[in-house]
N, C-alpha and C positions, 0 to 999 in steps of 0.2 A: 500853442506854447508861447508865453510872453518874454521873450528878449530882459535878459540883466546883464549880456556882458557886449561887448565889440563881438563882431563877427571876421570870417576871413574872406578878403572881398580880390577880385581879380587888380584892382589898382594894386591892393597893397603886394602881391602876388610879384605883380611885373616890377614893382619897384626892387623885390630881395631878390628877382632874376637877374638885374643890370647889377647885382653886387657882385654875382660867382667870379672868384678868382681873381677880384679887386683885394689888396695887403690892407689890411685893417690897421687903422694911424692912431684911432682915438680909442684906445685898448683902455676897459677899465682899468683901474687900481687890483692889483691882486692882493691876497690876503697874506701871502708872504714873498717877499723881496729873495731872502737869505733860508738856506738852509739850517738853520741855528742848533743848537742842541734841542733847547724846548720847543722849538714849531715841529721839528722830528717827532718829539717825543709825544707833542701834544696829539698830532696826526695818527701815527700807531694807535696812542690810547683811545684816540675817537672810533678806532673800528675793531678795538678789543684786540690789540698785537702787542705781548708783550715780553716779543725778540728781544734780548739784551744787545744785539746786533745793532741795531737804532738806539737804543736806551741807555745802556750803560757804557760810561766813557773807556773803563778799565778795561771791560771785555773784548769790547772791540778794538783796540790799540793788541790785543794779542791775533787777530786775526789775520788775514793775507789783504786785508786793506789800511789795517793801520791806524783804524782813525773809525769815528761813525760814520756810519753811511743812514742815508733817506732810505726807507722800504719806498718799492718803486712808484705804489700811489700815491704815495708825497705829491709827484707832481700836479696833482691834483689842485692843490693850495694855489702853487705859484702862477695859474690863468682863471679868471673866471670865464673865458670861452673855452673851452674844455670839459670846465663843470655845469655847461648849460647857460652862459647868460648868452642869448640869442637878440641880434636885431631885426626891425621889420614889424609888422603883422603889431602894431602895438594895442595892447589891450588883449590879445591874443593868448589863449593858454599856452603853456611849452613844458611837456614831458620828457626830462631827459631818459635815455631809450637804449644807447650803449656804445661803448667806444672801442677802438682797436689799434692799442699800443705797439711802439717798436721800440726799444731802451739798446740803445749804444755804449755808454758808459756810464757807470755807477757816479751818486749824485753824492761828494762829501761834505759831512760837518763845517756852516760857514763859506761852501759857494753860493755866489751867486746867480738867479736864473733869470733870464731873459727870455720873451715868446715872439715870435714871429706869426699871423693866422690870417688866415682868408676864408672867406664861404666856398665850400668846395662842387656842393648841388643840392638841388633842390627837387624832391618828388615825391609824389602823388602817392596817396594810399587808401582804401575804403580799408576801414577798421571796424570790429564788432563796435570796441567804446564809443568812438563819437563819429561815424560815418565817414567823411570826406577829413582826410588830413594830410598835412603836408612833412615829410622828414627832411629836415633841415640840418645839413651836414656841414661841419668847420673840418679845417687842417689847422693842426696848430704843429710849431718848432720852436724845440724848449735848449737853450745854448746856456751854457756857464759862461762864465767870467776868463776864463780864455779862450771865447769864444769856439768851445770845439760842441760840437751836435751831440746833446745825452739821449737826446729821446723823438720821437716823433708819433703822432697819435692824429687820429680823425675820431673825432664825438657826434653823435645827432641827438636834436631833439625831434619828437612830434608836437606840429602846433595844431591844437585842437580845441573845435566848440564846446565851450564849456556849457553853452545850452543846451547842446546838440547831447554831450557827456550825461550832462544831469536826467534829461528825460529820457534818450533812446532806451535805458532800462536793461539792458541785456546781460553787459559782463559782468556787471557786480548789482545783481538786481540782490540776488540772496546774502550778499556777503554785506551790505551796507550798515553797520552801525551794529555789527553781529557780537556778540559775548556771550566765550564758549569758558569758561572758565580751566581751568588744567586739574584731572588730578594728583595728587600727591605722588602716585606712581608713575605719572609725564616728566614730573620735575628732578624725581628723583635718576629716573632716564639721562635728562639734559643734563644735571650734576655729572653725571658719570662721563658723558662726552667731553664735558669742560676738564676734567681730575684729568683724563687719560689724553688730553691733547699733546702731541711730542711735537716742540719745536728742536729738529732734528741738529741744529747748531754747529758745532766742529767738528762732529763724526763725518766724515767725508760720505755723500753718497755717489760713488762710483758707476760711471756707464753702465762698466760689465758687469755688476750686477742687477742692472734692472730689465725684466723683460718685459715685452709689450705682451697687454693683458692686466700688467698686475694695477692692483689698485690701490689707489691713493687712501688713507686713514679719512675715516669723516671726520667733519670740523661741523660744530655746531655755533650759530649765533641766535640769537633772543634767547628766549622769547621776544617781540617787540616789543619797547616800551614807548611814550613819547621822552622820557629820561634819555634813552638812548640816541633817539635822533636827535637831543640837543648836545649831547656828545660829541657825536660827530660834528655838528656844526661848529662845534667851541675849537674844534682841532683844522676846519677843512675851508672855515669864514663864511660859505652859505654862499647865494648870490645877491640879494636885496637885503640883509640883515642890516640896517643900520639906524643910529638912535638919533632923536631929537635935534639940532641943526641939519646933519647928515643926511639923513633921512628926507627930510625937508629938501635940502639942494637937490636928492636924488631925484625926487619928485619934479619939483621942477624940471629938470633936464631931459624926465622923460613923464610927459604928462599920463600919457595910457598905463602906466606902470601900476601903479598905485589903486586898489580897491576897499572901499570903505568897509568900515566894521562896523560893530552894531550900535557904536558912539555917533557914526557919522566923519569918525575919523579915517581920513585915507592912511591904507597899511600896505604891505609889502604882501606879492601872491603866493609867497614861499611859506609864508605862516599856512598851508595845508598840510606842514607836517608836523604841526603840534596843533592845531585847531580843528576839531572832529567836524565841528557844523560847516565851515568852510571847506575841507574837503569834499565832504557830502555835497554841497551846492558847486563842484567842479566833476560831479561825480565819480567822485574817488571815494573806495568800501571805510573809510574811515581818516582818522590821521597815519599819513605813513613813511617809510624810509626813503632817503637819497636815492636817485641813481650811482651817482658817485662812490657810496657809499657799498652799495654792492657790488659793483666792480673789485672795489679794492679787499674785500672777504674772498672773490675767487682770486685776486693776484696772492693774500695773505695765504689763502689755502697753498698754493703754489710755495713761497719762502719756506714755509716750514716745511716742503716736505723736501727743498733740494739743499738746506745746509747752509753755512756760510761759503761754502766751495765753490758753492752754484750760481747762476745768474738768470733770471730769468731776462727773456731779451724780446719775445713775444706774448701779447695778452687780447684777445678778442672776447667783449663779452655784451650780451644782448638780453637784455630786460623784456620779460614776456609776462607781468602782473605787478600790480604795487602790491608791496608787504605793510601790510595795515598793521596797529599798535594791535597787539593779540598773537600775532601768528609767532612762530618757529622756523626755523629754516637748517636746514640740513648739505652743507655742500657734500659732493662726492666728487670723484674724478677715476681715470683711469688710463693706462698709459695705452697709448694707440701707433705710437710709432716711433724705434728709435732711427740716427740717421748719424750723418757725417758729414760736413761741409766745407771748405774751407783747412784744414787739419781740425778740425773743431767738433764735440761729438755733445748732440742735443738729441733730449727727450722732447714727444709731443705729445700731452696731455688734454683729452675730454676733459671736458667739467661739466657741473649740472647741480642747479641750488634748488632744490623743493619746497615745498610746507610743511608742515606734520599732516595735513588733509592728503598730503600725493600730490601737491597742484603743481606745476613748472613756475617757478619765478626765473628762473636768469641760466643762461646756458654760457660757454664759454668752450677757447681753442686756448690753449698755453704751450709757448716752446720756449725752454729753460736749455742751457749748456751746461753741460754737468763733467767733473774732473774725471780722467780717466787714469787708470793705474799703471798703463804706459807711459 
């Protein structure tokens, strides 16, 4: 097997060891500062949410907030360590892989967010895709503008041989560069999930009526397209996306970053979600979706089905397949456990996002506090 990328070598190893639990000073630029109307709005529309709760200024000024609020992966936007930019290991692949939310207070229209983050740990894994990898885990703290704590979250990625990826052959041997076309009777399927979607909105869903067992409405998203991951990128900012000087400074800053194209021009490694051939040579079954991006479809599923009433306040979600341009995905969920905390009465909801093949992409835990009619 002839070597085209960096490898992951024990120097580099010990050196993202002496980082754990060192406060991170030189925090990129994030993609958004401020909550604004349109970074909301833009965010929503990048992952196909389209609550009037985020959206519309009228609607929401009639709710029990008063005002917009951010749907909860907003926060996504305002770190790019959170959404995967990793240091360390340079030249090195980084699959983001999944994260696990905790939301304190709702984020409104035109605050401001501040992040606080560290590397949290670092470990080991044999993997079917690329054998030896290592899961590289952040803390990040997300504070408003008077300074009070909205949220808190740990993300990981996996850093992984992309040489190692491309020939071991295993997990995406059959799936590689696959086009299965849809019939007209698929589409007409997905049409109908998309018509009957309920965003349950100002109907209050109340505690006492829900019991454990019942299930949550599917929600469908794609089919994939590469149109749609550059969606989400136009709402979420990406991690390396940037033009012409930009670009250029990034490069320099961080030499290993950057991987030539077929000009000979050094390019950003995130173009594996709109560039088929490049995927393929990281061994990935095609061009595919965010992590990021799936996360916030299982917190979406979540919004809609607890109302404006509701809050979700937990969200764990674990990436088990990239979703190549082609596929479908189907979330489900199901309610597993209701409870009472604090005088405070929350639902705990399974999740679980498929293919249309049956394949497991992305599993997830959600606990939402929902209004009780006492």
């Amino acid at each position: 097997m002839s070597a085209k990328f960096p490898k992951i070598t024990e120097e580099g190893l010990a050196d993202l060891r002496s980082r754990i639990g060192v406060k991170i000073t030189n925090t990129v630029e994030p993609w958004n500062y401020e909550a604004t109307r349109d970074a909301i709005r833009h965010y929503a529309h990048g992952i196909g949410d389209d609550n009037p709760l985020w959206c519309d200024p009228e609607y929401a000024a009639k709710t029990r907030f008063g005002s917009l609020v951010a749907l909860p992966s907003f926060l996504f936007t305002s770190s790019r360590i959170i959404s995967g930019y990793c240091g360390g290991l340079s030249g090195v692949h980084a699959m983001w892989a999944g994260a696990d939310w905790t939301w304190h207070k709702p984020v409104f229209r035109n605050d401001t967010i501040r992040t606080e983050a560290y590397l949290k740990d670092l470990v080991e894994h044999q993997t079917k895709f690329a054998g030896r990898s290592f899961q590289q885990i952040y803390h990040v703290d997300f504070y408003n503008q008077h300074n009070e704590l909205v949220a808190e979250a740990d993300s990981w990625v996996f850093r992984t041989d992309r040489d190692e990826a491309r020939e071991r052959g295993t997990k995406y041997t059959e799936a590689r560069g696959r086009v299965v076309p849809f019939t007209e009777e698929q589409l007409a399927e997905f049409s109908e999930l998309y018509a009957n979607e309920e965003v349950r909105g100002a109907a209050p869903r109340y505690w006492e009526d829900v019991t454990e067992g019942q299930a949550l409405p599917r929600m469908m998203k794609g089919p994939m397209t590469v149109t749609g991951f550059i969606g989400y990128a136009q709402g979420w900012g990406g991690l390396y996306i940037r033009a012409n000087k930009m670009a250029w400074k990034m490069q320099q800053a961080h030499p290993g970053l950057a991987i030539k194209n077929r000009f000979n021009v050094p390019d950003c490694p995130e173009r594996v979600h709109w560039d088929e051939a490049f995927a393929l040579e990281v061994g990935a079954p095609g061009a595919y979706d965010y992590g990021p991006e799936r996360c916030s479809w299982l917190t979406h599923h979540m919004t809609n089905w607890i109302g404006d009433d509701g809050f979700l306040t937990k969200s764990n979600c674990q990436i088990r397949r990239h979703n190549p341009d082609g596929d479908a995905i189907f979330i489900d969920g199901v309610v597993k456990r209701k409870f009472e905390e604090n005088g405070k009465k929350y639902v705990e909801v399974e999740q679980k996002a498929t293919t249309h093949r049956g394949e497991l992409s992305a599993f997830g835990t959600s606990v939402a506090e929902l209004p009780s009619k006492g």
